[in-house]
MDTraj code that builds the backbone (N, CA, C; nanometers):
import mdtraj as md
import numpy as np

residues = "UNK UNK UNK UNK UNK UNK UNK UNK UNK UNK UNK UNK UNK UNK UNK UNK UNK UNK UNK UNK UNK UNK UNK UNK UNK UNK UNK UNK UNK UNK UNK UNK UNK UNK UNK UNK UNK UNK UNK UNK UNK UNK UNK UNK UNK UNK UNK UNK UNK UNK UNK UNK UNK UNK UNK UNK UNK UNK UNK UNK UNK UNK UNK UNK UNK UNK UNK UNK UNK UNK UNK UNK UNK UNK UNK UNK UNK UNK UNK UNK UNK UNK UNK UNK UNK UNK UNK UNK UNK UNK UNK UNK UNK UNK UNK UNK UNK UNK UNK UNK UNK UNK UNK UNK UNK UNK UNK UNK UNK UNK UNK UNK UNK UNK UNK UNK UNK UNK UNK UNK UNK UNK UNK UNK UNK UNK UNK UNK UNK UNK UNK UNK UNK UNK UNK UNK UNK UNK UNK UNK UNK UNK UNK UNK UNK UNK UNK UNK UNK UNK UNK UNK UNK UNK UNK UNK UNK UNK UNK UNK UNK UNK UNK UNK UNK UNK UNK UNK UNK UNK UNK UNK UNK UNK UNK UNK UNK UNK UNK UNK UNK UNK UNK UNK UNK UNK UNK UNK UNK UNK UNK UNK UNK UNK UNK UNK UNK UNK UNK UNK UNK UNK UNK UNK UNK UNK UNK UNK UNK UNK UNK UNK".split()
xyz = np.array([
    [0.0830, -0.1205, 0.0000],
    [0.0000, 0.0000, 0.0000],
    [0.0864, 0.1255, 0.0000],
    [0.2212, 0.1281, 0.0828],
    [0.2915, 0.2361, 0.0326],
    [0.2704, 0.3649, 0.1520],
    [0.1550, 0.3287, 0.2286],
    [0.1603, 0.4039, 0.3463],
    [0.2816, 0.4220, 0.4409],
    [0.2460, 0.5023, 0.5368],
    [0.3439, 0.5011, 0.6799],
    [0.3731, 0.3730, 0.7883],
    [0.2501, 0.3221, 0.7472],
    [0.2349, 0.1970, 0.8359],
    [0.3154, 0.0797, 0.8079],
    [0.3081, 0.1001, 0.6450],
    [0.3905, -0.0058, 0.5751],
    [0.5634, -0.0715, 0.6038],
    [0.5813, 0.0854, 0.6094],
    [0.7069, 0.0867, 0.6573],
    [0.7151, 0.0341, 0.7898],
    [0.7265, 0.0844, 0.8902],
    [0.6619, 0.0187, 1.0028],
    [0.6925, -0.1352, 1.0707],
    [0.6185, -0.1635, 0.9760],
    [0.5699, -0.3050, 0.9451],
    [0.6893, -0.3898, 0.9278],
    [0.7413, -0.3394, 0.7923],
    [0.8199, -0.3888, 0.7791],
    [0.9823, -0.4189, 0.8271],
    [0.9744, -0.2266, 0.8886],
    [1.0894, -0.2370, 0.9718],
    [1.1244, -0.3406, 1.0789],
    [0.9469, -0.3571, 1.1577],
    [0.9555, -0.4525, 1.2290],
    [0.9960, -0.6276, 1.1974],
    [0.9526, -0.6694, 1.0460],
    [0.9369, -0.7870, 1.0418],
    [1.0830, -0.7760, 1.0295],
    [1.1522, -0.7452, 0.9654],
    [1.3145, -0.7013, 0.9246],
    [1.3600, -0.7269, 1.0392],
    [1.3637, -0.6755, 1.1675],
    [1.4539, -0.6682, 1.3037],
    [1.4290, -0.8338, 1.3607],
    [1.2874, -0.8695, 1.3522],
    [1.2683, -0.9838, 1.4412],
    [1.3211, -1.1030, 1.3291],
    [1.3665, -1.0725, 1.2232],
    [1.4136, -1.1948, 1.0881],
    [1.5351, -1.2148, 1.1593],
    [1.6103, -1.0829, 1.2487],
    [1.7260, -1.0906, 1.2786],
    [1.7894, -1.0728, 1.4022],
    [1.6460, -1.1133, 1.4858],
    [1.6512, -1.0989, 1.6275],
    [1.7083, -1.2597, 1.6737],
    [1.7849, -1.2148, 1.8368],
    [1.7769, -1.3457, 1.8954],
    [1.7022, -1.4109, 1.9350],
    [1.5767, -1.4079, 1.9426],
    [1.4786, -1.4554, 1.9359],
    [1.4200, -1.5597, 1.8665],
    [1.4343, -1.5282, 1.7209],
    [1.4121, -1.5665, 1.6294],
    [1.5467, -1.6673, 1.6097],
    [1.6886, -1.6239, 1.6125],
    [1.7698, -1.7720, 1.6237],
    [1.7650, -1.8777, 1.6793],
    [1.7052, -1.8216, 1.8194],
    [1.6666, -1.9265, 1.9298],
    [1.5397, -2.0118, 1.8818],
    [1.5034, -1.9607, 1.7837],
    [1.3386, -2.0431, 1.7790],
    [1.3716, -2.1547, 1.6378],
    [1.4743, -2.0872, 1.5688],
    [1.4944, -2.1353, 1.4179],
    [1.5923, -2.2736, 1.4629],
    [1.6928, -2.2659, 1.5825],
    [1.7573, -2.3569, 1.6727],
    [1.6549, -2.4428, 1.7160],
    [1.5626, -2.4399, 1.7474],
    [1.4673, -2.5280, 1.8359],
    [1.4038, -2.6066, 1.7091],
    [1.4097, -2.5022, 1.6000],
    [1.3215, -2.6113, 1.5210],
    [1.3766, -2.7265, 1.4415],
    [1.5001, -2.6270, 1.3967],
    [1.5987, -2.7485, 1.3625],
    [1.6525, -2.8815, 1.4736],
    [1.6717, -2.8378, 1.6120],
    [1.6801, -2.9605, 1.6724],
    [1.5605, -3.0644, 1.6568],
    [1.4188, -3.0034, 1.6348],
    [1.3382, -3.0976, 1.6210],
    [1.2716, -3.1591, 1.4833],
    [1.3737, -3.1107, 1.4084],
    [1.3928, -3.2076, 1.2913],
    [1.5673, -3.2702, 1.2675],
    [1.5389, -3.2551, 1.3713],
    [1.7107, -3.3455, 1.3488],
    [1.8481, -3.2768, 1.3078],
    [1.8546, -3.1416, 1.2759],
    [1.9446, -3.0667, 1.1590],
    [2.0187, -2.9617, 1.2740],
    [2.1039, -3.1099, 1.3019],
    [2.2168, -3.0391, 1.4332],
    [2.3025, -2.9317, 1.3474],
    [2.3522, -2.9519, 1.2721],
    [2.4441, -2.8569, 1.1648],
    [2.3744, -2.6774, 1.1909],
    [2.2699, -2.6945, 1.1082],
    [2.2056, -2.5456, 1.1435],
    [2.1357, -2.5013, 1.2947],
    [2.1238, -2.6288, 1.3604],
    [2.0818, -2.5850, 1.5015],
    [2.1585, -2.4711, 1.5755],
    [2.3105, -2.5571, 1.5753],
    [2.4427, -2.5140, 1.5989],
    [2.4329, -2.3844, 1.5685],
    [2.4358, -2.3405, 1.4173],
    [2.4908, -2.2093, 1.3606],
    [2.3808, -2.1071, 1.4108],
    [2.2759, -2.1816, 1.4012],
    [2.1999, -2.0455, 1.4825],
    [2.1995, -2.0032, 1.5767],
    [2.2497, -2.1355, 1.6899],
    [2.2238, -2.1039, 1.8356],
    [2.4021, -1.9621, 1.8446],
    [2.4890, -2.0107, 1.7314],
    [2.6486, -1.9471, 1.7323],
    [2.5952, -1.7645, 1.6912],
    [2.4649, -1.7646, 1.6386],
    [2.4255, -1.6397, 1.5855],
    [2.3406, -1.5284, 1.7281],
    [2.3435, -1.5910, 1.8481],
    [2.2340, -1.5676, 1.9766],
    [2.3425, -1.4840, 2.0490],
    [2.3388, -1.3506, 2.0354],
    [2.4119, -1.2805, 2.1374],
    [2.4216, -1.2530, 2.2759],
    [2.5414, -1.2819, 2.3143],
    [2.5347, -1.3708, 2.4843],
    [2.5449, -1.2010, 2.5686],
    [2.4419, -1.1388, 2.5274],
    [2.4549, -1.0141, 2.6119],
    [2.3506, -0.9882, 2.7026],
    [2.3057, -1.0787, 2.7528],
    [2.1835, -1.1000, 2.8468],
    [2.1613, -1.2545, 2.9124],
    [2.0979, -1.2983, 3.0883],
    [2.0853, -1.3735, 3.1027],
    [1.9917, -1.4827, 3.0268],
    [1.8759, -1.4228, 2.9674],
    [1.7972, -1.5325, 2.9077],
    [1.8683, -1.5824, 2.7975],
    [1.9498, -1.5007, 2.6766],
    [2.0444, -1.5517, 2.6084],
    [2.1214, -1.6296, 2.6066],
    [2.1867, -1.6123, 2.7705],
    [2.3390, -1.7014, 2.7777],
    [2.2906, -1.8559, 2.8280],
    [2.1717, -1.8455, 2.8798],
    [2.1123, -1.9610, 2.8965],
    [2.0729, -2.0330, 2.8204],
    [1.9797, -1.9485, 2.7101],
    [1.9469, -2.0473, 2.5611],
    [2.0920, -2.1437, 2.5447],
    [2.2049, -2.0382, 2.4979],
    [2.3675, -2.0978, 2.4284],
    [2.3589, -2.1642, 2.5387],
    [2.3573, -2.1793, 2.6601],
    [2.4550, -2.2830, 2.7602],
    [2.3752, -2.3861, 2.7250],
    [2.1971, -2.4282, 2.7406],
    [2.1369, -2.5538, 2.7587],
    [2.1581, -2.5776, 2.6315],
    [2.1494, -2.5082, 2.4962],
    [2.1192, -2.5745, 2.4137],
    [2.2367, -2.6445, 2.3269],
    [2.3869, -2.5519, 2.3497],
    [2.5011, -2.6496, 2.3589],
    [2.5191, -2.7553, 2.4280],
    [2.4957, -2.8018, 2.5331],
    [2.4893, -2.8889, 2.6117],
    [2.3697, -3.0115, 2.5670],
    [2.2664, -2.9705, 2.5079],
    [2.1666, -3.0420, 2.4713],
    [2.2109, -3.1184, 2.3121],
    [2.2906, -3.0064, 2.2540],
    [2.3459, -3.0317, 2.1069],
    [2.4067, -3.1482, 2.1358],
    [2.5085, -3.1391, 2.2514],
    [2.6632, -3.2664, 2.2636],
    [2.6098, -3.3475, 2.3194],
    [2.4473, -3.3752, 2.3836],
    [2.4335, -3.5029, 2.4623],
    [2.3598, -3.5644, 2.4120],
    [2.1848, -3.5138, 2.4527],
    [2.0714, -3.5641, 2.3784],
    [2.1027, -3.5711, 2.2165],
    [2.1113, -3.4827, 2.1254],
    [2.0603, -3.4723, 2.0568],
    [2.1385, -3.5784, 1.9535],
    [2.2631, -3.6554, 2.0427],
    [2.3488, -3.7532, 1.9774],
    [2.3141, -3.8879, 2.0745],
    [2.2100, -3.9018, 2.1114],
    [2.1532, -4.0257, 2.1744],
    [2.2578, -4.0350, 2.3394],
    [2.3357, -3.9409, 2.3836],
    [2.3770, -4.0052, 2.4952],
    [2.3152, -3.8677, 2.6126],
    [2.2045, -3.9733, 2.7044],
    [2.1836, -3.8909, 2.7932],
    [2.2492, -3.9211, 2.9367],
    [2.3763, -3.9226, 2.9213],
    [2.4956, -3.9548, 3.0634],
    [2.5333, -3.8619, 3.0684],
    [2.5068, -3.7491, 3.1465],
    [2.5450, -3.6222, 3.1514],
    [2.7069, -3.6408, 3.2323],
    [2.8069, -3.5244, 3.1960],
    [2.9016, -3.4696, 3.3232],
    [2.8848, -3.4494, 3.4390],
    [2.9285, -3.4583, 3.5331],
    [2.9054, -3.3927, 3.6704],
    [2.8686, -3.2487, 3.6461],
    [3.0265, -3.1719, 3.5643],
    [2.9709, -2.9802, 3.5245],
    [2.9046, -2.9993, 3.4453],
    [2.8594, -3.0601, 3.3675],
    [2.6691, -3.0307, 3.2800],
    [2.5690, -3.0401, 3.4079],
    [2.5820, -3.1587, 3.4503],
    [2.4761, -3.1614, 3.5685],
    [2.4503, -3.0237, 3.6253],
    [2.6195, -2.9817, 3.7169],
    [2.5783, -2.8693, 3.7822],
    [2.5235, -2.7404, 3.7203],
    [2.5959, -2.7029, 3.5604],
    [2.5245, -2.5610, 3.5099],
    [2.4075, -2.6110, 3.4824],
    [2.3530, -2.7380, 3.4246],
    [2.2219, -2.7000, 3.4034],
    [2.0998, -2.6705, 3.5647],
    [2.2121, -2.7230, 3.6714],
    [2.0967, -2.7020, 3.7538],
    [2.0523, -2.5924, 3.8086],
    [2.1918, -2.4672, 3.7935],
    [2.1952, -2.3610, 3.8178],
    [2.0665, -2.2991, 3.7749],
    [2.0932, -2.3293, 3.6106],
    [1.9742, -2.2682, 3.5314],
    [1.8103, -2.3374, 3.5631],
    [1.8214, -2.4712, 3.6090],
    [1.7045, -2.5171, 3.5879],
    [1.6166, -2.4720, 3.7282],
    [1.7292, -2.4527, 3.8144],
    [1.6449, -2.3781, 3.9482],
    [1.6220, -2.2270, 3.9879],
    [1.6097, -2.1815, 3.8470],
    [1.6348, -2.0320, 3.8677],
    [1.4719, -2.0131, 3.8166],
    [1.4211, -1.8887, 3.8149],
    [1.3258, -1.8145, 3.8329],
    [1.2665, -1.8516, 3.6501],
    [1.1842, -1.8764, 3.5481],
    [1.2094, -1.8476, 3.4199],
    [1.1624, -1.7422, 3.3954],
    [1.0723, -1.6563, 3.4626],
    [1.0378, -1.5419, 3.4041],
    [1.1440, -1.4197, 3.3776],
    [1.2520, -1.4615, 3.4583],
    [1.3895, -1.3882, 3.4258],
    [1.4987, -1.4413, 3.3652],
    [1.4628, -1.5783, 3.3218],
    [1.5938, -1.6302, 3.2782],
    [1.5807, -1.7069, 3.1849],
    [1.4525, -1.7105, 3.1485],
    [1.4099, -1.7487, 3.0046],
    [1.3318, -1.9065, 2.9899],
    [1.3017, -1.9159, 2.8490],
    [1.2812, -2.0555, 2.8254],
    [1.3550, -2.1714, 2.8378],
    [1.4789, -2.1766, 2.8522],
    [1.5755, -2.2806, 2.8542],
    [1.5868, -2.3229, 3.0037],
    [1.5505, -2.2387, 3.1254],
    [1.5157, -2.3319, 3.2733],
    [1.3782, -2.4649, 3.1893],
    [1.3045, -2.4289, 3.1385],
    [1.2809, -2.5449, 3.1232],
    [1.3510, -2.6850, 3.0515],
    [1.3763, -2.6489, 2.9354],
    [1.4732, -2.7444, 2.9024],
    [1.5745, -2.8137, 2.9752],
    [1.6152, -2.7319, 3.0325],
    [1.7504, -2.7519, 3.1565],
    [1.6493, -2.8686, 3.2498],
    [1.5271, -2.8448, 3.3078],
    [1.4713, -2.9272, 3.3651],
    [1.4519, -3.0813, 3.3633],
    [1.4070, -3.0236, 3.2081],
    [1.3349, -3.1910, 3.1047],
    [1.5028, -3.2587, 3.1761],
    [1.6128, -3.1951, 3.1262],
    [1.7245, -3.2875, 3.0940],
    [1.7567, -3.3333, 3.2271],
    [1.6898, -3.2791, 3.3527],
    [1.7439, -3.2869, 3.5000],
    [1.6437, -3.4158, 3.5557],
    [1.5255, -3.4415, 3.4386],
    [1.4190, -3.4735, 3.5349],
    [1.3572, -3.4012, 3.6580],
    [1.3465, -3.2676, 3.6456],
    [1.2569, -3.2182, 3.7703],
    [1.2027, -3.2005, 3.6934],
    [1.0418, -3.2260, 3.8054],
    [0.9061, -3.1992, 3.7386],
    [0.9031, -3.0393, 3.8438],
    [0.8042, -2.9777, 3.8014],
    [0.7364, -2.8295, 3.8105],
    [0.6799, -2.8565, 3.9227],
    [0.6699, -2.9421, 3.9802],
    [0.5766, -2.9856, 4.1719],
    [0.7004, -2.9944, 4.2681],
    [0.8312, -3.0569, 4.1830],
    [0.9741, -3.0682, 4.2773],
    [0.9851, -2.9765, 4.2704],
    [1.0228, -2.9002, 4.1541],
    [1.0862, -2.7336, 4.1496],
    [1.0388, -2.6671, 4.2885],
    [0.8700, -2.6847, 4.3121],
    [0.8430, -2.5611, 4.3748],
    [0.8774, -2.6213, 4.5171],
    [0.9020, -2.7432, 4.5615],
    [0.9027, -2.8009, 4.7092],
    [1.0241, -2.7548, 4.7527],
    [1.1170, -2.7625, 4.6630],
    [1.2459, -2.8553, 4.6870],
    [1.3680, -2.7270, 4.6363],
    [1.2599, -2.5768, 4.5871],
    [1.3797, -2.5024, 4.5245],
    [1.4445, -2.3967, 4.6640],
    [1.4004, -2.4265, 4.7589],
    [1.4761, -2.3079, 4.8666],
    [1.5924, -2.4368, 4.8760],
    [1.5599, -2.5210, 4.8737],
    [1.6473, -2.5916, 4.9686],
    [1.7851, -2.6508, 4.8726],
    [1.7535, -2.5994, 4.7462],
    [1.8434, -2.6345, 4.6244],
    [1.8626, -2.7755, 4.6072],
    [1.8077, -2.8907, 4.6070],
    [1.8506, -3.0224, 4.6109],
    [1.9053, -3.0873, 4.4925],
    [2.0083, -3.1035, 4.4411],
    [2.0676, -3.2109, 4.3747],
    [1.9823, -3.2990, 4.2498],
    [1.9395, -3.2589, 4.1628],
    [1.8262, -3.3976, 4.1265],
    [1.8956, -3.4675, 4.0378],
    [1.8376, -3.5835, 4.0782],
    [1.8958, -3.7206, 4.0028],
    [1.9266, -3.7487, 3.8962],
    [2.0614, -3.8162, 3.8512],
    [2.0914, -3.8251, 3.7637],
    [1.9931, -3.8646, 3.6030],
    [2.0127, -3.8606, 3.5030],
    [1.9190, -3.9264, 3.4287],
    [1.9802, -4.0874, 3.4057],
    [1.9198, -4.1733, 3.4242],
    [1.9395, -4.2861, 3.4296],
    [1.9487, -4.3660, 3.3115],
    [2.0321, -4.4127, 3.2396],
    [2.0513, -4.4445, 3.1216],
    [1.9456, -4.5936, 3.0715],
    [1.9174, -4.5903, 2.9850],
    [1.8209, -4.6617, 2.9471],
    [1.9009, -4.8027, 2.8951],
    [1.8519, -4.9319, 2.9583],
    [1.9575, -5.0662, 2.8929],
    [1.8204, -5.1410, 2.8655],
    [1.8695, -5.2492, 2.7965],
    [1.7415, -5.3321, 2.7323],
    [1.7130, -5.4369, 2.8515],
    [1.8003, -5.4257, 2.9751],
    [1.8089, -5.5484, 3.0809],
    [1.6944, -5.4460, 3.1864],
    [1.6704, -5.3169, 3.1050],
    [1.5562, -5.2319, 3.2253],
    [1.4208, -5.2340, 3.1468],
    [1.3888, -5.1667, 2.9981],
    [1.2700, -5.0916, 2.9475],
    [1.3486, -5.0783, 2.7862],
    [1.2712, -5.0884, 2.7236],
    [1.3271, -5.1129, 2.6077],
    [1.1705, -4.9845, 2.5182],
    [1.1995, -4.8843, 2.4849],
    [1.0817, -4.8338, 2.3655],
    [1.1297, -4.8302, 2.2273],
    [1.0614, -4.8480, 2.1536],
    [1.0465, -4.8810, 2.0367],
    [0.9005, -4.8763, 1.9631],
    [0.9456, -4.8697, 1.8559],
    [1.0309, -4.8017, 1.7155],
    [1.0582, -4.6625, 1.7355],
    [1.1966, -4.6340, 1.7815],
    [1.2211, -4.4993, 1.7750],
    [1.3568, -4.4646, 1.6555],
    [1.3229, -4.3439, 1.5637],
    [1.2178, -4.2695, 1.5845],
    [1.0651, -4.3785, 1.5413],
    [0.9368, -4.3047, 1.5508],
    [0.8572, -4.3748, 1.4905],
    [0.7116, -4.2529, 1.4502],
    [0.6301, -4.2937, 1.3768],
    [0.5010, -4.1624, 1.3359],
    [0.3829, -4.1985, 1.4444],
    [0.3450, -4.3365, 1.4393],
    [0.2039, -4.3098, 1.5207],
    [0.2082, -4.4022, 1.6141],
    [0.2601, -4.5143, 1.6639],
    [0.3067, -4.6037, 1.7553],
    [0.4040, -4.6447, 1.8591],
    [0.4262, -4.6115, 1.9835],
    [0.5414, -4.7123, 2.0247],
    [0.4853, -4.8148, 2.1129],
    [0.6195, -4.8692, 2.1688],
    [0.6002, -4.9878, 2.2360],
    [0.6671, -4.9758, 2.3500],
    [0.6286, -4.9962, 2.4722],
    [0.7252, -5.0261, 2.5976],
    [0.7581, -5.1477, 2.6412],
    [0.8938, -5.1661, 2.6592],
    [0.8840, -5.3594, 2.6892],
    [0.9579, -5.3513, 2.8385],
    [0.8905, -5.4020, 2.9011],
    [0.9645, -5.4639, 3.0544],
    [1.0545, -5.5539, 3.0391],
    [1.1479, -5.5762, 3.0897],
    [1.2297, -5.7589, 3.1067],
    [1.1357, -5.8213, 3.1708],
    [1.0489, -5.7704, 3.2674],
    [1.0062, -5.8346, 3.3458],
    [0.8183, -5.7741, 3.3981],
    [0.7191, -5.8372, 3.4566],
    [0.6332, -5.7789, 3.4551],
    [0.6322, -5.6695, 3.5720],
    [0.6269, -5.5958, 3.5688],
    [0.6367, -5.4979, 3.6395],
    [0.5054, -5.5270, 3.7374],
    [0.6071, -5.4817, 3.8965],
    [0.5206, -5.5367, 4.0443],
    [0.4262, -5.4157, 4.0788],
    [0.3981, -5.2847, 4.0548],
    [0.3024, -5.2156, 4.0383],
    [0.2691, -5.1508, 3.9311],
    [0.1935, -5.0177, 3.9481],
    [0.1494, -4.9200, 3.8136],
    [0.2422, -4.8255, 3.7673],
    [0.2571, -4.8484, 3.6663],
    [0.3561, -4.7093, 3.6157],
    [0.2664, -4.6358, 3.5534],
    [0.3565, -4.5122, 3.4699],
    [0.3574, -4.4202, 3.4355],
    [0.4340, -4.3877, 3.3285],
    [0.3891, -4.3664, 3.2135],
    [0.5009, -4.2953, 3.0971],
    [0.4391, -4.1343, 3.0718],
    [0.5480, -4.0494, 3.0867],
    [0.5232, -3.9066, 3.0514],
    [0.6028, -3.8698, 2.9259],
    [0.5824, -3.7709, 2.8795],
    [0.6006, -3.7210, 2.7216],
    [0.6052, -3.5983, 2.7143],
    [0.7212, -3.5324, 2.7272],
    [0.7262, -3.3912, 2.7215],
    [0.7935, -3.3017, 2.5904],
    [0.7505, -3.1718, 2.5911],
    [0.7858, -3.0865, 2.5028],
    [0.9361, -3.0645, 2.5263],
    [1.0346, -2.9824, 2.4374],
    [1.1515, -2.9967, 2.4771],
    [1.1640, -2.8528, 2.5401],
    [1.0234, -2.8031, 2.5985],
    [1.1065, -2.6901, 2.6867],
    [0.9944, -2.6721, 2.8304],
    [0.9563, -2.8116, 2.8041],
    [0.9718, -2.8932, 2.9518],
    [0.7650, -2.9401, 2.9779],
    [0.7178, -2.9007, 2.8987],
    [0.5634, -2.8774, 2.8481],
    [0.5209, -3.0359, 2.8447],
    [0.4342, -3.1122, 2.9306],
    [0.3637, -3.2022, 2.9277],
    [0.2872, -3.2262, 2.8288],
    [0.2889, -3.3604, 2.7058],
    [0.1959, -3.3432, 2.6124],
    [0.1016, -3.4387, 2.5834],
    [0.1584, -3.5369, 2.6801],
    [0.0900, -3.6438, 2.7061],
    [0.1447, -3.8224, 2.8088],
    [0.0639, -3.8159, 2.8815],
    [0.0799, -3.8803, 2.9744],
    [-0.0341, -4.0226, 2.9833],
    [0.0156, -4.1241, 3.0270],
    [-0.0557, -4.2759, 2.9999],
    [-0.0339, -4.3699, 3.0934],
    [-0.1128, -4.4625, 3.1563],
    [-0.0459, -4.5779, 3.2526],
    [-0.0514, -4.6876, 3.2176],
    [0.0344, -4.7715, 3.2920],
    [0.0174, -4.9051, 3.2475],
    [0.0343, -5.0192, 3.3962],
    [-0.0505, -5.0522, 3.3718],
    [-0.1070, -5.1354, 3.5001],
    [-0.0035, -5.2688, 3.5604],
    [-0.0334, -5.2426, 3.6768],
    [0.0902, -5.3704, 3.7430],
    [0.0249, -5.5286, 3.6503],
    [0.1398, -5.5880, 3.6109],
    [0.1819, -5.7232, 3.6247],
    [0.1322, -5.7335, 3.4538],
    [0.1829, -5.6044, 3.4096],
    [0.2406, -5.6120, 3.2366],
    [0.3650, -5.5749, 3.2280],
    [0.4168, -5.6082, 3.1480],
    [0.5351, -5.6282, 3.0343],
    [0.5361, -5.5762, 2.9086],
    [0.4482, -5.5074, 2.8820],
    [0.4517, -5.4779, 2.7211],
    [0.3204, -5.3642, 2.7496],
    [0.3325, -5.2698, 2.6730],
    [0.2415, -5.1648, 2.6727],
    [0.1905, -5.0654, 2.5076],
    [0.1655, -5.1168, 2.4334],
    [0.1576, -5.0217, 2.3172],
    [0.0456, -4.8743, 2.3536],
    [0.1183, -4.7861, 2.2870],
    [0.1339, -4.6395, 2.2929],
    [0.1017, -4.5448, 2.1842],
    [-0.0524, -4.4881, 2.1822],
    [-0.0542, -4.4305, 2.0227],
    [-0.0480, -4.3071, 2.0452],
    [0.0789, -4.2781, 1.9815],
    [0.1266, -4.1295, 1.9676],
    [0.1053, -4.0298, 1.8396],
    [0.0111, -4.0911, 1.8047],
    [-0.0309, -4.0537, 1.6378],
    [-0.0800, -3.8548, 1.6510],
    [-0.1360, -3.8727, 1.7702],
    [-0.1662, -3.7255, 1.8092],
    [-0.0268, -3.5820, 1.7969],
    [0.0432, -3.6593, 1.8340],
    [0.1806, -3.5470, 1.9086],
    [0.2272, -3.5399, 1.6685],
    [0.2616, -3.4152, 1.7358],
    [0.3179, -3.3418, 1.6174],
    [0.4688, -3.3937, 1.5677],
    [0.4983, -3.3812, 1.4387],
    [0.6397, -3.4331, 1.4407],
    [0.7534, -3.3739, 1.4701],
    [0.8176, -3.4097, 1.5512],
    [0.9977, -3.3274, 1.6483],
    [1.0256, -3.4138, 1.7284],
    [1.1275, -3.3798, 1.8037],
    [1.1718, -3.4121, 1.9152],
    [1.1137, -3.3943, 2.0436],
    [1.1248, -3.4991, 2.1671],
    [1.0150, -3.5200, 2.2122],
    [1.1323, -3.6454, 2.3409],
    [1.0471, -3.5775, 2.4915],
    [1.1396, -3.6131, 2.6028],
    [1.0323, -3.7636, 2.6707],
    [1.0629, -3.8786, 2.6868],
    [0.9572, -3.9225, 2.7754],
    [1.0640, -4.0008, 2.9292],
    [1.0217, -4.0010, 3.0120],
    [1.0127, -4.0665, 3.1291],
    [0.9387, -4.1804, 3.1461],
    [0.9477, -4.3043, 3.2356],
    [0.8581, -4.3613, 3.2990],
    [0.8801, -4.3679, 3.4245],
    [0.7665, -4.4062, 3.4962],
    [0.7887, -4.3489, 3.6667],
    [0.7087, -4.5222, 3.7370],
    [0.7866, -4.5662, 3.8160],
    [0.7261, -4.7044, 3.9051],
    [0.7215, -4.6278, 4.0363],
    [0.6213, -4.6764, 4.1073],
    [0.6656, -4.6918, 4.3128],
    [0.7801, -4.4973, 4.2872],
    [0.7088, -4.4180, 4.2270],
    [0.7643, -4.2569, 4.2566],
    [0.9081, -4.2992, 4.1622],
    [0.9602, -4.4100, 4.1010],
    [1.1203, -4.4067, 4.1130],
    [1.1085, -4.4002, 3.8959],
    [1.1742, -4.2861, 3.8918],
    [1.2589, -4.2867, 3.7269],
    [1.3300, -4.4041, 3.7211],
    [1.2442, -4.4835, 3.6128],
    [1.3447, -4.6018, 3.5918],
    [1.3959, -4.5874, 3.4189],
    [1.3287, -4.4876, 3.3857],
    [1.3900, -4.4859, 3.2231],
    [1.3610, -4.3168, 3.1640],
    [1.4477, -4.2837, 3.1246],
    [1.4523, -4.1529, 3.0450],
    [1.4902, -4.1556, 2.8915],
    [1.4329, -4.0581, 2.7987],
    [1.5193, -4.0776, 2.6888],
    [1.4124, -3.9760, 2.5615],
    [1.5363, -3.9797, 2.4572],
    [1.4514, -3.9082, 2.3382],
    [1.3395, -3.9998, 2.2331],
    [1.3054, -3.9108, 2.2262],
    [1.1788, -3.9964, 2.1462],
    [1.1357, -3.9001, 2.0443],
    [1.1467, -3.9559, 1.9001],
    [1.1254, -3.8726, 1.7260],
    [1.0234, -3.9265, 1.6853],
    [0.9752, -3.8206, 1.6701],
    [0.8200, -3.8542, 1.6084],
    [0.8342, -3.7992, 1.4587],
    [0.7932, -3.9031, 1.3790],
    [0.8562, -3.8662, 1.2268],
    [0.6660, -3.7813, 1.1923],
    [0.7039, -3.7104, 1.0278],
    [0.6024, -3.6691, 0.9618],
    [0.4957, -3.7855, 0.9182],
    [0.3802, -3.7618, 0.9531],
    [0.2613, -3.8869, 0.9667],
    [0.2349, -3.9057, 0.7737],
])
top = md.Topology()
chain = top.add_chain()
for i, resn in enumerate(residues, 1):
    res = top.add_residue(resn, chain, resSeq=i)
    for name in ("N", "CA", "C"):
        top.add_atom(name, md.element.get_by_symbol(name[0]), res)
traj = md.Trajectory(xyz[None], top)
């Protein structure tokens, strides 16, 4: 149209094409299609001149070198910076306390009990086929949970967003072994699940949900 507004407009769409904001989001999307290469370069484009910033670069480097290459055995110093971040405030420190979370296993009910007192949270527990086995990962509309063994009460499998967002949650009843799982709903990316026995994390891990 050529108006005043136009300009405007556009000045604005122009700044946010080239905001950190916008790297941080173009990073997230590429991690959840798999495209560590440009994840990387965008997150290298996020200017570390602010706390919510330096937090995006810290979790999401850290998320680049672990998860996003199948090993969730964190460092002792990954453990500790992410916990820094994951027990901090997010309305001041951004979206990545959540992420930092997903990768800590605190849920948003520990956070609030357990954050004066700063507690330690548990390692993520590496997933072996002699514990819980899921499958077909990645996969579009199905998985599978397999026990070694039938499991002596009720569990729990949770399914989270990767910046820490519950998207779906399911049980599976004592004295099964096998559980199929239709995930046909959840959108395609990357994607955190847990399962929980008797309160105790017995399995963590990534989970790809391909294009349906």
């Amino acid at each position: 149209m050529g108006d005043t507004s136009d300009y405007v407009y556009l000045a604005f769409y122009n700044t946010m094409q080239t905001s950190d904001a916008t790297h941080y989001l173009n990073a997230r999307i590429a991690m959840d299609t798999n495209n560590l290469t440009l994840a990387q370069n965008e997150l290298n484009m996020i200017a570390d001149t602010n706390t919510i910033n330096h937090n995006r670069i810290t979790v999401g480097n850290i998320y680049l070198n672990t998860w996003a290459q199948d090993n969730y055995m964190l460092s002792d110093e990954q453990i500790r910076t992410l916990e820094v971040i994951a027990y901090s405030d997010p309305l001041t420190n951004g979206d990545a306390v959540y992420t930092a979370r997903v990768m800590l296993n605190i849920d948003p009910d520990d956070y609030i009990n357990t954050k004066s007192a700063l507690k330690l949270p548990p390692k993520p527990q590496a997933i072996t086929e002699n514990t819980v086995k899921v499958y077909p990962n990645p996969t579009r509309n199905q998985i599978t949970i397999e026990f070694r063994d039938a499991i002596s009460s009720n569990a729990i499998i949770e399914i989270y967003g990767n910046i820490g967002n519950i998207v779906f949650k399911d049980y599976i009843q004592q004295g099964n072994y096998i559980k199929n799982i239709d995930v046909s709903k959840l959108n395609a990316g990357i994607y955190f699940y847990r399962i929980i026995t008797n309160e105790t994390k017995i399995a963590t891990g990534k989970l790809i949900i391909l294009n349906k």
